[in-house]
Phi, psi and omega in degrees: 000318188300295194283344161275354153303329190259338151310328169280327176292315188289340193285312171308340185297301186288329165338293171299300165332292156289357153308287143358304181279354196231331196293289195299318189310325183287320198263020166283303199289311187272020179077356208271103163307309189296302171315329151308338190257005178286344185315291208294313173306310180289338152341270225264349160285304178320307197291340189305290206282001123331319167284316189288336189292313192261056201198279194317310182289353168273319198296307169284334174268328163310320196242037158063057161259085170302354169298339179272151181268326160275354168303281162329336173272348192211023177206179204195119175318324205258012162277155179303153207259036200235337153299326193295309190304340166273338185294349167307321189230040197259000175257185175281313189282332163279343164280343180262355160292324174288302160331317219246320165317269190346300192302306172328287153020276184285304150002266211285318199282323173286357146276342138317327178250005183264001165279013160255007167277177162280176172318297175277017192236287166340282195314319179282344167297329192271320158315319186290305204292333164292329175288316177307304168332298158333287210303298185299320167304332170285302184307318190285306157336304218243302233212332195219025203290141185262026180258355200286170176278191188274145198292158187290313240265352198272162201287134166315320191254009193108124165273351157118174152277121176326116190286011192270335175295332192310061139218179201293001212267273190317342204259322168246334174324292171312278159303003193261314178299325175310287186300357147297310195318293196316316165321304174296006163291331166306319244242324179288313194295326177278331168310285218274336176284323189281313159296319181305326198270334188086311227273062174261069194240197212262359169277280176339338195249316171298307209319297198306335248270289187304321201266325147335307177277321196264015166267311199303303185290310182324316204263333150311290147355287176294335216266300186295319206268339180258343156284341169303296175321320172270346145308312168296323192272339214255342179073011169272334189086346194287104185275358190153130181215048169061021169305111177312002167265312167271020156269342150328319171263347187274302173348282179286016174258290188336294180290315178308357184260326191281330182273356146306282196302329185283304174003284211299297224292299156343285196281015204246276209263355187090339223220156184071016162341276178321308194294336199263328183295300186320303193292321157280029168249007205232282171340296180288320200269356154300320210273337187266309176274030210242301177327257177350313175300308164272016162192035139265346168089356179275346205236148163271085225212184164250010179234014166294123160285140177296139175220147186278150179291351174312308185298330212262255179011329169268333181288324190300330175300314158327278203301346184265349175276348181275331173244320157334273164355287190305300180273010175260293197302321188288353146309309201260352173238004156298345161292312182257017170242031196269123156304131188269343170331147153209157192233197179230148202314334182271339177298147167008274154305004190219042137252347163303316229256304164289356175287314172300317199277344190266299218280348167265352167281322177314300181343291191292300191290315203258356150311279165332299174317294171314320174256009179308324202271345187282315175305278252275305188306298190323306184310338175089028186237042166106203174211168227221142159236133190254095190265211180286352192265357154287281204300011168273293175320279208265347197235355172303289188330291195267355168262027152278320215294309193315316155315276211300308180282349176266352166263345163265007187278336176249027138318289207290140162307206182240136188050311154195172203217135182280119192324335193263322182292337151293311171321321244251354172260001153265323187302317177292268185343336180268325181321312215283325187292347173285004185242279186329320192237037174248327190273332180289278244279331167258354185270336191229333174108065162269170189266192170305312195288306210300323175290338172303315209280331193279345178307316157285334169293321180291326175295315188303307198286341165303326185262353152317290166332301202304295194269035209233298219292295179310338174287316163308324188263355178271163190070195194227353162337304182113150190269346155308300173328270181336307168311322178291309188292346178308109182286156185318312184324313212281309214284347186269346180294264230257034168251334133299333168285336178275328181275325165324319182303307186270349163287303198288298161330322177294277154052269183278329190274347169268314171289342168244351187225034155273178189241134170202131173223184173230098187248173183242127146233168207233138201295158157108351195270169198214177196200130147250135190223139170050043194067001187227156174243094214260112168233128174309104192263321172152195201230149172223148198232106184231151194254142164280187186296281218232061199196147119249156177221156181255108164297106203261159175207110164226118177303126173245163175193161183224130170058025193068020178230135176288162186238324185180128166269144178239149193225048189288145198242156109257133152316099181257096185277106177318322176284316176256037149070010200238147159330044163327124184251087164273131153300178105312076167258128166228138167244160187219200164292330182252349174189153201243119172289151193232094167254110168229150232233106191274211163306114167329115207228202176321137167043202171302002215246162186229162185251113177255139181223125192256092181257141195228100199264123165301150115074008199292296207294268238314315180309317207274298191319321187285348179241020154244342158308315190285331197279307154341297168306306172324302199254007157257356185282325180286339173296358185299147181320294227271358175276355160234038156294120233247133188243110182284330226244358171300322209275335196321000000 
């Protein structure tokens, strides 16, 4: 009885949901207040019983009711019970009800916060957001609901969780990556309430601006937390390896980074109106095929869900009447929200303006990749794979140039800036940083490409300092004061930009100065690699909650002094029968050891595989630098000024 209660909720859900999409849009048209003010109230009724759906379906899975059929299918009486609650979205119909929370989620909070809108504008964002909402509660409703029962024939304890999911990796991953996804939807909502309403201005730009930054960071956040996880867990040694599902996410990170910046420019100066409404409606509709891609069965992935084709069919209808739409009104009202500002080739904006166009080429370059091979198949003209030596080739390149204009950009003034007075704040920091990594780069043997990028990274972060310093040092204030008056918005841009900076070093320095072999060893035998000395102590052998495994224990040491015991498993989970590979790691700041424990081979001896990663935690560090930079640019003060003069 208990999951047809939460089978019920989605259906009221969905109720409320078109009611959303449709009352305020009516009391828009008609002028009708009291139908304007139901936005909010119908808001927060869609989102309760979306939480009650997704309460109940957690509620089946703690307590092993196998009687649900994806419960059975995606859980185990002996898994731990802090999996089960993740095991809840470790499927399709459950990820897709966390998706469908998360978007309420973002509702309601943005129906909380919509008395600082005008009058006529809250409702209709809250409208749009009801439409999304709409379309994914019919797909889950129609095609994917996670309440049907269970089949007589299903297993008593649970057929288990893909054991590549049993870790802490599925339990922050997911959501973090949803709430970015999901989070551009704000960004969609205000683009389209802002073309129906006309009200597109430098106010239209603050609102979007914070609900923007902090979707940018969720997703940053999420981006970063699924390449650790596949660094440890996949047993590759590997941080991104051009999987089309994380280029699904990379994508609407790509653009959504370009729709920060035309922001600040919107609201600064007025200008790239048209460009900035297009990027956020080109953001989200990444986020829709990204959808569309991982539960239509068109992709091959280790992170895809299998989907039958009704569903993928259904989503492309999704996506295509929600972007169609979205790009049919901006055709027909883009003309009139067009800016009259013009600037100069030096000025500000057009080192902004080349930042969008290289990160939508970026965009565009890692679409293409992705979808060439899906065109080249549909057409019948064999099938074909697009890996790492394209998206290496086309896409280094232009995120060096992209690093080089985001470091000359908060030099320059607004509309315009004089060519010697740029020069002339930039030359030294490159003089210097190019003799300082002229110098590593022959000391240590980097090639030519290597020296560039770090020759660019170090410039960049000089002129970050550079340009921290000179803000501070002006006036007669004193560089603390000053420093305190500097607004949050200034300190998450170059706390972000500093995190680019230490990604791309991470980067360069893992790809060139790591270390990896495969040796056979026998317990008791010992190797030396990259300087450290790995010796095989033997193998021990232990059963987990619902797993058994053969434990490797190996000792490292340098110069004779130990360093780290590594303890790498494979694993065997009896119910779905499949192989597990846990690494060994200890990590560290300038490098990380990597053991993961191949095949048994002859007699006693095992097939070993050894990485010795440079400089690997700095990517990540550089993507929490970034998430940070995101979610203190959205805390700025003046974004939580109540615009008094709208609402009357």
């Amino acid at each position: 009885m208990i999951p047809e209660i939460g089978h019920f909720a989605l259906i009221l859900a969905l109720f409320f949901s078109l009611c959303l999409s449709v009352v305020p849009l009516i009391g828009y048209w008609q002028k009708n207040r009291v139908l304007l003010y139901t936005a909010r109230p119908l808001t927060y009724l869609m989102s309760f019983f979306v939480l009650v759906s997704f309460l109940v379906l957690a509620l089946s899975f703690m307590t092993d009711d196998f009687s649900v059929l994806y419960v059975s299918q995606n859980s185990n009486s002996q898994l731990p019970i802090w999996y089960k609650f993740s095991a809840l979205w470790g499927g399709h119909e459950g990820s897709l009800l966390l998706w469908t929370l998360i978007l309420s989620g973002w509702s309601s909070a943005v129906a909380l916060k919509s008395v600082s809108l005008p009058k006529d504008v809250g409702p209709v964002v809250l409208s749009v957001l009801g439409m999304v909402s709409l379309g994914f509660l019919s797909f889950m409703l129609f095609t994917s609901s996670p309440f049907v029962r269970a089949l007589p024939d299903a297993p008593l304890d649970g057929r288990d969780l893909n054991p590549l999911l049993q870790d802490i990796g599925l339990i922050i991953h997911p959501p973090m990556l949803y709430m970015g996804y999901v989070g551009f939807s704000v960004a969609f909502a205000f683009a389209i309430a802002a073309l129906i309403t006309g009200n597109l201005n430098a106010s239209w730009a603050r609102w979007t601006r914070p609900w923007t930054s902090l979707s940018w960071a969720f997703l940053t956040l999420g981006i970063t937390l699924g390449s650790w996880w596949a660094y440890y867990e996949l047993g590759w040694g590997g941080w991104w390896f051009w999987d089309p599902v994380e280029n699904a996410s990379f994508m609407p990170w790509l653009a959504g980074t370009a729709l920060v910046h035309s922001l600040a420019v919107t609201e600064k100066r007025g200008v790239f109106k048209s460009w900035t409404v297009l990027l956020a409606i080109f953001t989200f509709s990444l986020s829709l095929l990204g959808t569309f891609l991982v539960r239509s069965g068109v992709l091959t992935s280790v992170h895809a869900f299998a989907a039958d084709p009704t569903r993928g069919i259904y989503i492309l209808m999704l996506l295509v009447i929600l972007i169609g739409g979205s790009l049919l009104l901006y055709g027909l009202r883009a003309s009139q929200v067009r800016a009259s500002a013009t600037f100069g080739v030096t000025g500000r904006e057009a080192w902004l303006l080349f930042n969008n166009i290289l990160l939508t080429v970026l965009t565009l370059t890692v679409l293409l990749g992705t979808l060439y091979p899906l065109i080249f198949d549909v057409l019948g003209l064999g099938r074909i794979s697009v890996g790492a030596p394209y998206f290496n080739t086309v896409f280094s390149p232009i995120a060096l140039l992209l690093i080089v204009f985001m470091a000359i950009g908060p030099f320059s003034k607004w509309h315009h800036t004089k060519a010697s007075l740029l020069l002339n704040a930039i030359l030294l920091p490159a003089v210097l940083a190019i003799v300082v990594t002229g110098l590593l780069s022959y000391v240590y043997a980097l090639g030519m490409m290597a020296w560039l990028t770090l020759s660019v990274a170090l410039w960049s972060a000089l002129l970050i300092a550079k340009d921290w310093f000179v803000k501070v040092s002006a006036g007669t204030k004193g560089i603390i004061p000053r420093a305190r008056q500097l607004p949050r918005n200034y300190y998450g841009m170059m706390i972000a930009h500093l995190g680019m900076v230490v990604t791309l070093i991470g980067i360069l320095l893992v790809s060139t100065s790591s270390h990896e072999s495969t040796v056979k060893l026998s317990p008791g035998e010992s190797v030396s690699f990259a300087g450290y000395d790995f010796h095989f102590d033997g193998i021990s052998h232990l059963k987990g909650p619902n797993y058994l495994a053969d434990r490797g224990v190996i000792s490292v040491s340098k110069n004779g002094d130990f360093v780290a015991l590594l303890q790498p498993e494979k694993r065997f989970y009896s119910t779905s029968r499949q192989i597990m590979t846990e690494a060994g790691l200890d990590a560290g700041f300038t490098r990380d050891l990597y053991v993961s424990l191949g095949e048994k081979l002859s007699g006693e001896a095992w097939g070993i595989r050894l990485y010795v990663k440079a400089f690997v935690r700095w990517i990540w560090l550089g993507g929490l630098m970034m998430m940070c930079g995101g979610l203190l640019s959205a805390l700025d003060k003046r974004y939580r000024k109540t615009v008094r003069g709208n609402n009357a």
